[in-house]
C-alpha positions in Angstrom: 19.9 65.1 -22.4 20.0 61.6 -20.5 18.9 61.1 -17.4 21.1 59.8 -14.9 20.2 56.2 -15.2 20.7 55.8 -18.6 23.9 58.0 -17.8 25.2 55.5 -15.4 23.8 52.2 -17.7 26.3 53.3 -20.7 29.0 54.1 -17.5 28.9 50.3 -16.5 29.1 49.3 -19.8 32.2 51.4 -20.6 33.7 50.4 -17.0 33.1 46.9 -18.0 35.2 47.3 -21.5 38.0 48.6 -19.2 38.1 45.8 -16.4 37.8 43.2 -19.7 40.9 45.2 -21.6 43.0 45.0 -18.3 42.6 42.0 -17.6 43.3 40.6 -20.8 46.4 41.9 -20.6 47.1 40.4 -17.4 46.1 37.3 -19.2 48.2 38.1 -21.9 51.2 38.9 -20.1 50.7 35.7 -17.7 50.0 33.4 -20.3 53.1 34.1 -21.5 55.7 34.5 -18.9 54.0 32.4 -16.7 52.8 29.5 -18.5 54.2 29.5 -21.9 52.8 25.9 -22.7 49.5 25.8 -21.3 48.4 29.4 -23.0 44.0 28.9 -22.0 44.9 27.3 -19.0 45.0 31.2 -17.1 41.0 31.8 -18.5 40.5 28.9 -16.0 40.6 31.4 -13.2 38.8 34.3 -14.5 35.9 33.4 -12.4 38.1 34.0 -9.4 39.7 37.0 -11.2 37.0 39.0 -13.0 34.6 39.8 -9.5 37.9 40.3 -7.5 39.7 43.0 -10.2 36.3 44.8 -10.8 35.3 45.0 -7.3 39.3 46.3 -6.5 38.6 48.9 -9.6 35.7 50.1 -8.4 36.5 50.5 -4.9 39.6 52.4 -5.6 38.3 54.7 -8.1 35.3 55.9 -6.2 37.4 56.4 -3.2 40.2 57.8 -4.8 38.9 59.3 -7.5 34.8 59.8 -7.2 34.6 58.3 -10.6 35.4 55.5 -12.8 36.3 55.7 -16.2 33.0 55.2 -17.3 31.4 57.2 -14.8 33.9 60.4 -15.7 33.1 60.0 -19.8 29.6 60.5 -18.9 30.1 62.9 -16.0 28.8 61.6 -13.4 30.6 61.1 -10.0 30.1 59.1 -6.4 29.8 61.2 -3.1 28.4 60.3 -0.1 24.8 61.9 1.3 27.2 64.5 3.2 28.5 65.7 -0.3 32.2 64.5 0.9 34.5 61.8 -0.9 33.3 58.3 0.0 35.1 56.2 2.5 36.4 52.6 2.3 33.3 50.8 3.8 31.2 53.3 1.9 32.6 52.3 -1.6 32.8 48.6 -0.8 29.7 48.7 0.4 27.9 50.2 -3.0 29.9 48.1 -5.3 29.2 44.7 -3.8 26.2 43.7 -6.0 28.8 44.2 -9.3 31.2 41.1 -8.5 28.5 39.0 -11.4 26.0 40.9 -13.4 23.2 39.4 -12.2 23.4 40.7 -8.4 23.4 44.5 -10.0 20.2 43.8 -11.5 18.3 42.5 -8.2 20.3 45.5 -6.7 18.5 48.0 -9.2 15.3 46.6 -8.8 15.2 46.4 -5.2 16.2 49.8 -4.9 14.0 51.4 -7.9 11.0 50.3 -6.0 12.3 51.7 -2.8 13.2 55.1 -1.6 15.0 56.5 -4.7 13.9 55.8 -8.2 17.9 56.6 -9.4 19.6 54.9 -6.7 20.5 51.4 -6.0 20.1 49.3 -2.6 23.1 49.4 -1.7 24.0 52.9 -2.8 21.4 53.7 -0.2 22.2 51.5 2.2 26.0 52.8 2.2 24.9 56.3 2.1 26.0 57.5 -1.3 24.5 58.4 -4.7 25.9 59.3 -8.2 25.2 62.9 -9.0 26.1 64.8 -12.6 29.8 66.7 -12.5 28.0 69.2 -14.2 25.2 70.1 -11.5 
């Protein structure tokens, strides 16, 4: 069985497959209806786009949902310390440190050498943690 970190590694990695396909078609889509004779001209703004979709993906699934797509193929699912749904500020909060991939690492490290070995910073800091569906 994998333990929770590896769970929610292959999570981020399916999550991040679903923000790319989405937002391909966006590009898709705009690159056609919008501006049909510049068709790259719309990957100029994926470095606004990309950390503004994914952080608006993840917010909304946790809260809403208390999963992501990745997170719910492996069976995992956000709640806060109390056991409730998240709030707003709580899942903002947590999924700061994903608008690059490089503030998620610093994120991880910080927090495995704090408190919790499976939690990040800021998952602590917002009061929440990633348990199995299955527990």
């Amino acid at each position: 069985m994998l333990s929770i970190f590896k769970k929610r590694i292959v999570a981020y990695i399916a999550d991040f497959f679903v923000v790319s396909a989405i937002l391909w078609v966006i590009a898709q889509l705009a690159a056609y209806y919008i501006i049909p004779h510049a068709t790259f001209i719309i990957y100029n703004y994926f470095i606004i786009l990309v950390p503004i979709f994914t952080i608006v993906y993840f917010v909304f699934s946790e809260k809403n949902y208390k999963t992501t797509v990745g997170k719910h193929l492996m069976f995992l699912e956000v709640v806060s310390y109390e056991g409730n749904n998240i709030s707003y500020k709580q899942a903002i909060a947590r999924n700061l440190s994903k608008l690059y991939w490089f503030p998620i690492i610093i994120d991880f490290l910080i927090g495995k050498y704090t408190k919790s070995k499976d939690e990040r910073i800021l998952g602590q800091l917002s009061k929440t943690s990633v348990i199995n569906e299955e527990d």
